[in-house]
C-alpha positions as CSV (number, residue, x, y, z in Angstrom):
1,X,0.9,-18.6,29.3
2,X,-2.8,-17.5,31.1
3,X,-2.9,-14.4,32.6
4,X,-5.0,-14.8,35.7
5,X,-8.1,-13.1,34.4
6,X,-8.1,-15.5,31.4
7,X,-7.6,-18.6,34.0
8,X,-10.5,-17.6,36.4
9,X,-12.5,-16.2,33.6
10,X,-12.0,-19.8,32.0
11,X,-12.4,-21.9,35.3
12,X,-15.4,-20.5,36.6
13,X,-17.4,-21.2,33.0
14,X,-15.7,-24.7,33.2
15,X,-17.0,-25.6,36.6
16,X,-20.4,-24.1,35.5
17,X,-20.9,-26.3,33.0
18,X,-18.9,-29.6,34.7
19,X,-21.6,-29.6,37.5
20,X,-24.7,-28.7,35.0
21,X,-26.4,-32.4,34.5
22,X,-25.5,-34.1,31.4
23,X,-24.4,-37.6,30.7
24,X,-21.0,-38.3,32.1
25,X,-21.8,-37.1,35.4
26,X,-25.1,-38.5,35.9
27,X,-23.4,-41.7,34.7
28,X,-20.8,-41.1,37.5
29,X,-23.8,-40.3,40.3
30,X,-25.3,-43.7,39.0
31,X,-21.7,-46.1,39.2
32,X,-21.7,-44.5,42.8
33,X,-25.0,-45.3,43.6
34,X,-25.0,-48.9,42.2
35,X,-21.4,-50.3,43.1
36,X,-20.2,-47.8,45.5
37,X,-17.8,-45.2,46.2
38,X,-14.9,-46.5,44.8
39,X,-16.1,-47.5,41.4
40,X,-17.8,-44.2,40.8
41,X,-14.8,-42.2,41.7
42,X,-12.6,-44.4,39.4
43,X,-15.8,-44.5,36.9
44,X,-15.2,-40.4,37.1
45,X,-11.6,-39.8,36.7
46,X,-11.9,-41.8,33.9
47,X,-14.4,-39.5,31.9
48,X,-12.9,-36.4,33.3
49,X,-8.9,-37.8,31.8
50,X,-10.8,-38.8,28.7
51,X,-10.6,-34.7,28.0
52,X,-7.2,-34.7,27.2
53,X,-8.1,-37.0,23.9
54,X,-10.1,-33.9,23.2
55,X,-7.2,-31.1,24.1
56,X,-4.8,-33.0,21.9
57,X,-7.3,-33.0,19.0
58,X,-8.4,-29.2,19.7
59,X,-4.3,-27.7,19.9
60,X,-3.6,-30.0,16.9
61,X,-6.5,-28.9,15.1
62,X,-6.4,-25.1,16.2
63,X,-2.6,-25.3,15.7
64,X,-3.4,-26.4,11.6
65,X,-5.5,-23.4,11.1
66,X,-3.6,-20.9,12.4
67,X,-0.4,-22.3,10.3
68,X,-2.7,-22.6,7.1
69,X,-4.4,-19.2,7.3
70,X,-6.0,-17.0,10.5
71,X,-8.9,-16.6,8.8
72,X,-9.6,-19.8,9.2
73,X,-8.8,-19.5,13.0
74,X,-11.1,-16.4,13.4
75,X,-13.7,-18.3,11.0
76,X,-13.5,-21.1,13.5
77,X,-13.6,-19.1,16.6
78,X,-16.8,-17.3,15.2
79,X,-18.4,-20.7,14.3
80,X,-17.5,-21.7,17.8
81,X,-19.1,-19.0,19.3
82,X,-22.3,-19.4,17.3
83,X,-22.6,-23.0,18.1
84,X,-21.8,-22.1,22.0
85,X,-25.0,-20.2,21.8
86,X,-26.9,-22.6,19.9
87,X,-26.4,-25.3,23.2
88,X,-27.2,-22.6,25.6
89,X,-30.4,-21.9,24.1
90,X,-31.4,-25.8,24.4
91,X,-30.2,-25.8,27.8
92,X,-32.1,-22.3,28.8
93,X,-35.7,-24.2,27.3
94,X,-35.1,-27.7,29.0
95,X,-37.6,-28.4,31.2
96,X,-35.4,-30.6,33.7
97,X,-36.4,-33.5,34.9
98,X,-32.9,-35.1,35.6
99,X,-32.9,-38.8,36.0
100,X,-29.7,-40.7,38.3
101,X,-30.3,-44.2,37.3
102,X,-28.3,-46.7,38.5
103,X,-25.7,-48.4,36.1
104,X,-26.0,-52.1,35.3
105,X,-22.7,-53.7,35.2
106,X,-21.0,-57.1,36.6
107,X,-18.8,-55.9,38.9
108,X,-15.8,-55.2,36.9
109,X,-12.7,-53.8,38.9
110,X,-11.8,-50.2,39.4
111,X,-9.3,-50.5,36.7
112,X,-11.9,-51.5,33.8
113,X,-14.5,-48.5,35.0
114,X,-11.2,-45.8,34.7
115,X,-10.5,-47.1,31.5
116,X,-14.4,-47.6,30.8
117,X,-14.9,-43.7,31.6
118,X,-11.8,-42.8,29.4
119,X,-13.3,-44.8,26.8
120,X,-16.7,-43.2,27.6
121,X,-15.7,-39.2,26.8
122,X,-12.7,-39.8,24.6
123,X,-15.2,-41.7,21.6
124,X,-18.2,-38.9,21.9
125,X,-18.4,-37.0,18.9
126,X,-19.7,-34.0,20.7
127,X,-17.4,-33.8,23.3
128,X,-15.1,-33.2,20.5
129,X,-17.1,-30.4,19.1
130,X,-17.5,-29.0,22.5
131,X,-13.7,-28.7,23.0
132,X,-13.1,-27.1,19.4
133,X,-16.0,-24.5,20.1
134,X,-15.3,-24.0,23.5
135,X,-11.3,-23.4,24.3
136,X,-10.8,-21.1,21.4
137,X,-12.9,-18.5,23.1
138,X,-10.8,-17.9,25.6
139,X,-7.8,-17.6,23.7
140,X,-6.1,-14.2,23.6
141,X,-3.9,-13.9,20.3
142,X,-1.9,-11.1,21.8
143,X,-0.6,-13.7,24.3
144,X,1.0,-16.0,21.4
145,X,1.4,-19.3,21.3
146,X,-1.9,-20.5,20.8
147,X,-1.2,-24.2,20.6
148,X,0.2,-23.5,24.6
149,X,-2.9,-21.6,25.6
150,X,-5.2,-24.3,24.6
151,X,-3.4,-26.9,25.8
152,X,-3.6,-25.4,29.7
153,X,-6.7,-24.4,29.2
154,X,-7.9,-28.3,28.3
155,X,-5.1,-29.5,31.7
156,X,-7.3,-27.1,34.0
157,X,-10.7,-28.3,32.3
158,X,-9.4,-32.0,33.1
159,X,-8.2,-31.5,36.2
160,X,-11.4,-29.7,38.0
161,X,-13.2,-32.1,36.1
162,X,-11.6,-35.0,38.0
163,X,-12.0,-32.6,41.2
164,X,-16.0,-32.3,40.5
165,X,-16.3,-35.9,38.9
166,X,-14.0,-37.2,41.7
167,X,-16.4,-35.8,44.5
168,X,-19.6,-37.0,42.8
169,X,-18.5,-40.2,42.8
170,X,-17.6,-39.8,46.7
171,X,-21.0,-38.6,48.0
172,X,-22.9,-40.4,44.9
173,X,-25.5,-41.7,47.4
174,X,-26.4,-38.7,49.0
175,X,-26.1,-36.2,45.8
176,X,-28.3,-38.7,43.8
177,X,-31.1,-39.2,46.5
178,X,-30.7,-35.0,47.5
179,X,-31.2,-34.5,43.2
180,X,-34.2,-36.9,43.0
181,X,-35.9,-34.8,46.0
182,X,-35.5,-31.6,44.5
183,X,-36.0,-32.0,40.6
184,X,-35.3,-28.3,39.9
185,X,-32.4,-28.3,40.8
186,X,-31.3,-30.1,37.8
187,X,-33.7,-27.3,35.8
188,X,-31.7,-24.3,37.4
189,X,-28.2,-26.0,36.5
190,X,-29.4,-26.2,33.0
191,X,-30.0,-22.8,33.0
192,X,-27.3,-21.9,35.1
193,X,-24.7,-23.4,31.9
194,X,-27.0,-22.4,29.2
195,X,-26.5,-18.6,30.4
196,X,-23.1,-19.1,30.1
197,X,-22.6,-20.9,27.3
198,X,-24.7,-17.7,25.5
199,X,-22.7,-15.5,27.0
200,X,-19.5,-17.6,25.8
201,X,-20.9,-17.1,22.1
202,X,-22.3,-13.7,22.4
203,X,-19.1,-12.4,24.0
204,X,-17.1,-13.8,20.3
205,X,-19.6,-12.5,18.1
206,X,-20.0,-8.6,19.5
207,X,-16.4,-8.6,19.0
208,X,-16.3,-9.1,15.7
């Protein structure tokens, strides 16, 4: 199980980098704007239950390492970490400019975008990586059962996911026109995850 420190400690870098701008939800902010409420919130829990693709890939992937050697595991956490710091270096130099454009679709019913938005996170390549580089770190062999720990962790990154995806959809309008006033606020979200995702890596590696 998570002890509570582990839980918030994982939550709080979660919703950090759900809210940060990046493709899923400015694709969510544009469904909302162009079709409405309703599609972008089904559009949204789509992408945010098309994580659990990932969690089953990352505990069954985790889970092989640990039973072939923990070397492996520690060589994966470490690679992990590396790579975590990689992204938030290319998110600390981005220069912003966020775009919300619209999303031009027939209007297909709120069935189709779920399963659209599913289809939409569970295919992307680096989604997967992202999962595999990012749940191990927080992790706490002491605790046991690994494959258990990662699989929470990847439920509570779903579900505030569907929360935060959920509520973009809901206010789309007003969140996409309030983003294209203020472009920096896009900039200071990027930095915002890319200090954390640094910290995420840097926090592996001076452990070692």
């Amino acid at each position: 199980m998570l002890s509570p420190e582990q839980f918030f400690a994982f939550l709080l870098a979660a919703l950090l980098i759900t809210a940060s701008p990046g493709p899923d939800n400015l694709m969510v902010l544009g469904m909302g704007i162009s079709k409405g409420r309703r599609q972008g919130m089904a559009f949204g829990l789509g992408c945010a239950l098309g994580c659990l693709s990932h969690t089953v890939l990352a505990v069954a992937g985790v889970s092989a390492l640990i039973a072939a050697s923990p070397l492996a595991f520690t060589a994966l956490k470490v690679c992990g970490g590396l790579y975590l710091v990689w992204l938030g270096v290319q998110a600390l130099r981005s220069r912003g400019g966020t775009q919300v454009r619209a999303v031009s679709v027939s209007e297909p019913s709120l069935l189709r975008l779920f399963l659209k938005g599913v289809l939409a996170n569970a295919i992307n390549p680096k989604v997967v990586l992202f999962f595999l580089s990012f749940l191990p770190q927080f992790v706490v062999a002491e605790h046991g059962q690994l494959g258990l720990q990662i699989a929470l962790l990847g439920l509570t990154f779903t579900l505030q996911a569907a929360l935060l995806f959920g509520l973009l959809g809901y206010f789309s309008g007003a969140i996409g026109q309030w983003i294209q006033r203020q472009p920096r606020v896009g900039l200071w979200l990027d930095r915002v995850a890319g200090a954390v995702f640094v910290a995420l890596g840097l926090r592996l590696l001076a452990a070692r």
